[in-house]
C-alpha positions as CSV (number, residue, x, y, z in Angstrom):
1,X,51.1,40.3,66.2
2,X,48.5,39.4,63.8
3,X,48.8,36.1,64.6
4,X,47.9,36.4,67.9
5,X,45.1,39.0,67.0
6,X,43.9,36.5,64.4
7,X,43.2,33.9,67.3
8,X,42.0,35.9,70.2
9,X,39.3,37.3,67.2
10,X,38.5,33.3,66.3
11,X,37.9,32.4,70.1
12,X,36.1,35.3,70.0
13,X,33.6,34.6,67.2
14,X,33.1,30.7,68.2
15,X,32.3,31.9,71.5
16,X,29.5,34.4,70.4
17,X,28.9,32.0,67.8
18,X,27.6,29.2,70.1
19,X,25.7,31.6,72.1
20,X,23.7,32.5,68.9
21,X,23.0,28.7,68.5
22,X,22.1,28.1,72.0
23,X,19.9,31.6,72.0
24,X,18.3,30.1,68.5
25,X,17.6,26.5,69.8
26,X,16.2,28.4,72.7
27,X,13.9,30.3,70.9
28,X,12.7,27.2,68.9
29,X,12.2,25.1,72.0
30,X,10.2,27.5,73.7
31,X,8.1,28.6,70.9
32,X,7.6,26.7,68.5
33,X,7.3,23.3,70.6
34,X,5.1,24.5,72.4
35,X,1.4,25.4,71.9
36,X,0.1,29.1,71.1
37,X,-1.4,29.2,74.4
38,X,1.7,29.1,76.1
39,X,3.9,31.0,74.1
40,X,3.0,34.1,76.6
41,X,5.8,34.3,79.9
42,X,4.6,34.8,82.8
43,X,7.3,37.2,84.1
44,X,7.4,39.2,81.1
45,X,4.1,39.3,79.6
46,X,1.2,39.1,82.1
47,X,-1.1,36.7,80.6
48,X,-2.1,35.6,77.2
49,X,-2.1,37.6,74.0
50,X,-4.1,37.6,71.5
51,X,-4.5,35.2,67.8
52,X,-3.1,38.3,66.3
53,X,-0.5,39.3,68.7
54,X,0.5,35.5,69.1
55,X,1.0,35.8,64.9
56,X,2.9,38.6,65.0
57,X,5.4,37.4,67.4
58,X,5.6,34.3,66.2
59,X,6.6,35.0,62.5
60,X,9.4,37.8,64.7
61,X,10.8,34.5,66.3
62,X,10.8,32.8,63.3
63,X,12.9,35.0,61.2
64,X,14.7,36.2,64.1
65,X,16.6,32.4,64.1
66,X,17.1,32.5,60.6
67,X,18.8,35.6,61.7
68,X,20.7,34.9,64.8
69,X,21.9,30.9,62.9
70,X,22.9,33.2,59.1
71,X,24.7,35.8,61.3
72,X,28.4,34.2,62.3
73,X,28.9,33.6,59.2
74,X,29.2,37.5,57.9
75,X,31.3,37.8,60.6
76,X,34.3,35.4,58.4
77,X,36.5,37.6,56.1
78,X,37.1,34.5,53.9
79,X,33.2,34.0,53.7
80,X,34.1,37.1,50.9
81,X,36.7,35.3,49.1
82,X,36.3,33.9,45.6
83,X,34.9,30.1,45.8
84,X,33.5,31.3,49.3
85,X,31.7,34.7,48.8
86,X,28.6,33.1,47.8
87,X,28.6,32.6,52.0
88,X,28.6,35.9,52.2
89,X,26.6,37.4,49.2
90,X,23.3,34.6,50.5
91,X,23.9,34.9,53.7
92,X,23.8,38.7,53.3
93,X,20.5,38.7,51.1
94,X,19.0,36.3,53.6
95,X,19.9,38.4,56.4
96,X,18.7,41.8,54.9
97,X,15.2,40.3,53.8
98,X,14.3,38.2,56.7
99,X,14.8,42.0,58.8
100,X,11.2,42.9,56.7
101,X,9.2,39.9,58.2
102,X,11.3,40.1,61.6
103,X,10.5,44.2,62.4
104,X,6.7,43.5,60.5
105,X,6.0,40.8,63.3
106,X,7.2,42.8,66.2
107,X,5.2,46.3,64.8
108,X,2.0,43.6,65.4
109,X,2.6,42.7,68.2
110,X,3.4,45.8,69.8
111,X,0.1,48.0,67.7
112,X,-2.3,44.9,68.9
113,X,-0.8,44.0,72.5
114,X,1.1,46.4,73.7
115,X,4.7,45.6,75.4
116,X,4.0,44.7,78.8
117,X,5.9,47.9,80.3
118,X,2.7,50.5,78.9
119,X,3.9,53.0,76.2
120,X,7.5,53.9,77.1
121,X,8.5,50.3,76.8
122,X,6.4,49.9,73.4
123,X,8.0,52.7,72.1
124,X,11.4,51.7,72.5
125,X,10.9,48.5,71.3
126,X,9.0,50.7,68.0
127,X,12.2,52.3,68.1
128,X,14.7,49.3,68.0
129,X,12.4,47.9,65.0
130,X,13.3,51.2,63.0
131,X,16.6,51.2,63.3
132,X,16.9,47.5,62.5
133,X,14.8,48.4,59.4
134,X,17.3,51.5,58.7
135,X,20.5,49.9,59.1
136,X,19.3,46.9,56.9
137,X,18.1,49.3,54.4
138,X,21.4,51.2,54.2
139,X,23.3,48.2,54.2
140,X,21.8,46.9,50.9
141,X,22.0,50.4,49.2
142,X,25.2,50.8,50.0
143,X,26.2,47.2,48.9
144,X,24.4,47.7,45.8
145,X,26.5,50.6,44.7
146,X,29.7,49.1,45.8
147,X,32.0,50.2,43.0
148,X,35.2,48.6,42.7
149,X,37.8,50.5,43.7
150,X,39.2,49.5,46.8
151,X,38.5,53.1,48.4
152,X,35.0,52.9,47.7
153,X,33.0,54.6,49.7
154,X,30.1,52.6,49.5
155,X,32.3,50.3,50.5
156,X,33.1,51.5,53.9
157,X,29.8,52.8,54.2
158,X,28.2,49.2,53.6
159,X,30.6,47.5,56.4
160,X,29.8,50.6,58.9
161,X,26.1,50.0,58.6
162,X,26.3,46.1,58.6
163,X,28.3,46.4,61.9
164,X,25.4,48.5,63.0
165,X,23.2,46.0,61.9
166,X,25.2,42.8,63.4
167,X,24.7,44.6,66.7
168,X,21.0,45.4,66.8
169,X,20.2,41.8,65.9
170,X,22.6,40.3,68.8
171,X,20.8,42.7,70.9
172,X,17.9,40.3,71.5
173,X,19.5,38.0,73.1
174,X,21.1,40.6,75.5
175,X,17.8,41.9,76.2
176,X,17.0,38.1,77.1
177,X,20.0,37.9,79.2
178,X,19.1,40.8,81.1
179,X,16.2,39.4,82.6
180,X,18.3,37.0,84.2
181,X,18.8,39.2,87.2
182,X,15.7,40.2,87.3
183,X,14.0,36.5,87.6
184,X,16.8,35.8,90.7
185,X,16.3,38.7,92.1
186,X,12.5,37.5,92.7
187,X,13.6,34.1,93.3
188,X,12.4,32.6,90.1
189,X,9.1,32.8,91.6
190,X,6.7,35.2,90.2
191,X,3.9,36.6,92.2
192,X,1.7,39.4,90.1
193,X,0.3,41.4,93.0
194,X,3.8,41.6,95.3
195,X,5.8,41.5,92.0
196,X,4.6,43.1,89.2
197,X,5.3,46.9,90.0
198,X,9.1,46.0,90.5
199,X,9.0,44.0,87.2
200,X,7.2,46.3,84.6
201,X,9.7,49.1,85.6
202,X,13.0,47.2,85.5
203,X,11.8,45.7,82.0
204,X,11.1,49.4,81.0
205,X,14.8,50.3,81.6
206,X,16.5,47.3,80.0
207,X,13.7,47.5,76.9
208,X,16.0,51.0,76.1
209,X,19.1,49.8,78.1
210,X,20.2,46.3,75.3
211,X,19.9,48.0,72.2
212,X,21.2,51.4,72.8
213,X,24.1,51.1,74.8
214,X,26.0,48.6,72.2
215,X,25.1,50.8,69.6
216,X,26.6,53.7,71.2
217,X,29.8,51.7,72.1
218,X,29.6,50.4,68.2
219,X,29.5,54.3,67.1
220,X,32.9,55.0,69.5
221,X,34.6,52.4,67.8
222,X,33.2,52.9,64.4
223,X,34.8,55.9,64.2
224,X,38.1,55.5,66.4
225,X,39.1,53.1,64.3
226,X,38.5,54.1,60.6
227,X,40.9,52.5,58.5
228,X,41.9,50.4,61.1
229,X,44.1,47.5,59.7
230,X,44.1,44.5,62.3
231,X,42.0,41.3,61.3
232,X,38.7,40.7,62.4
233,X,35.3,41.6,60.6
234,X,35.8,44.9,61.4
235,X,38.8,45.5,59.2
236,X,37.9,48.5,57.1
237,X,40.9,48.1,54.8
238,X,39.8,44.7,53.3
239,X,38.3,44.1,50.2
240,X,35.3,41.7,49.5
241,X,35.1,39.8,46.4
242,X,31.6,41.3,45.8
243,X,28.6,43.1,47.6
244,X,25.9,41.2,49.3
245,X,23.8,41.6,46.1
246,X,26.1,41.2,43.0
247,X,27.4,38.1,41.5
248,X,31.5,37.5,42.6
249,X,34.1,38.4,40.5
250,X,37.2,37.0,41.0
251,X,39.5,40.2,39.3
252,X,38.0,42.2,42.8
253,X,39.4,39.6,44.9
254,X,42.5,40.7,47.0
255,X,44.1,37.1,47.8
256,X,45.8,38.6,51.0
257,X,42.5,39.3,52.6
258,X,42.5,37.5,55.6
């Protein structure tokens, strides 16, 4: 049964894992070989922004790929093994810090541009930033207080809010995905005065639709499945050689984790 769990969990993460790289090399490709001046979409943005605005979500696209290419690899229970948690304890640290720069850039962008939806649309992306910030935050506390007993509740607490976390990052490139439909429902062909009414407000309802509707779905399952023994990342019962901050010990290390 595990078995079978085990590999429907490791299609899982490649799949999602590849997406992350494609979503990454995206990201690169489209703004960071290209010049400033046409860093600015048409169909989401309206025009050009400003130096500031451009710096601001520049150094959030940045970090945001050292994000989205660090992230899979949290996701591996052995990645907390001895000989293999330094994966997890790096990864984890680069993860958690590059979250400062990543919300920093979008809080400039959005205080010296604006999202292109007006003020309901910046304010749930101000929103999305803060919870980022507060699940990364709690993360590391609770990783830095990890005790060792295997019913630590810092412990649990740590893997609840790095779930959380996991989540809100991926959520970029849903929100990215969910402007798909929107560019073929105008044809790929952008017109601002016939199209730009239609656009703004579906943008305003997907800006609070990919962030808050996988993290209500993470909540549900957060807490039906406390203690919950199958594999996957989400396995509550397992035990990680270390926390994300402290060096690995190898008398912490349950050798049965999978």
């Amino acid at each position: 049964m595990h078995t079978h769990a085990s590999r429907v969990w490791l299609a899982g993460w490649t799949g999602l894992t590849i997406l992350l790289i494609l979503f990454s090399v995206y990201i690169l490709w489209h703004f960071l070989s290209l010049p400033a001046d046409e860093w600015s979409n048409p169909v989401t943005d309206f025009g050009e922004a400003s130096p500031s605005a451009k710096a601001g979500i520049g150094m959030h696209f940045v970090f945001g790929v050292v994000i989205m290419l660090l992230l899979p690899s949290q996701w591996l229970p052995w990645s907390r093994r001895v000989g293999s948690s330094w994966l997890h304890i790096w990864g984890g640290r680069l993860i958690i810090f590059s979250t400062l720069p990543l919300t920093l850039g979008g809080f400039i962008y959005i205080l010296t541009e604006g999202a292109v939806g007006g003020f309901w649309m910046s304010l749930s992306f101000a929103i999305y930033g803060v919870l980022i910030a507060v699940c990364a935050a709690q993360a590391f506390y609770h990783a830095r207080r990890m005790e060792k007993d295997r019913e630590s509740p810092h412990f649990l607490e740590h893997k609840r809010w790095a779930v959380r976390l996991s989540v809100l990052l991926v959520g970029s490139g849903i929100y990215r995905l969910l402007i798909v439909p929107m560019a073929a429902m105008l044809n790929f062909d952008y017109y601002p005065d016939r199209d730009r009414d239609f656009a703004i407000n579906y943008l305003n309802v997907i800006s609070w639709l990919f962030y808050s509707l996988p993290l209500l779905a993470t909540e549900i399952y957060l807490r039906r499945y406390h203690g919950d023994k199958r594999p996957g990342f989400i396995s509550f019962e397992e035990r990680p050689s270390s926390s994300v901050v402290d060096a690995p010990n190898e008398h912490d290390v349950d050798s049965n984790v999978i």
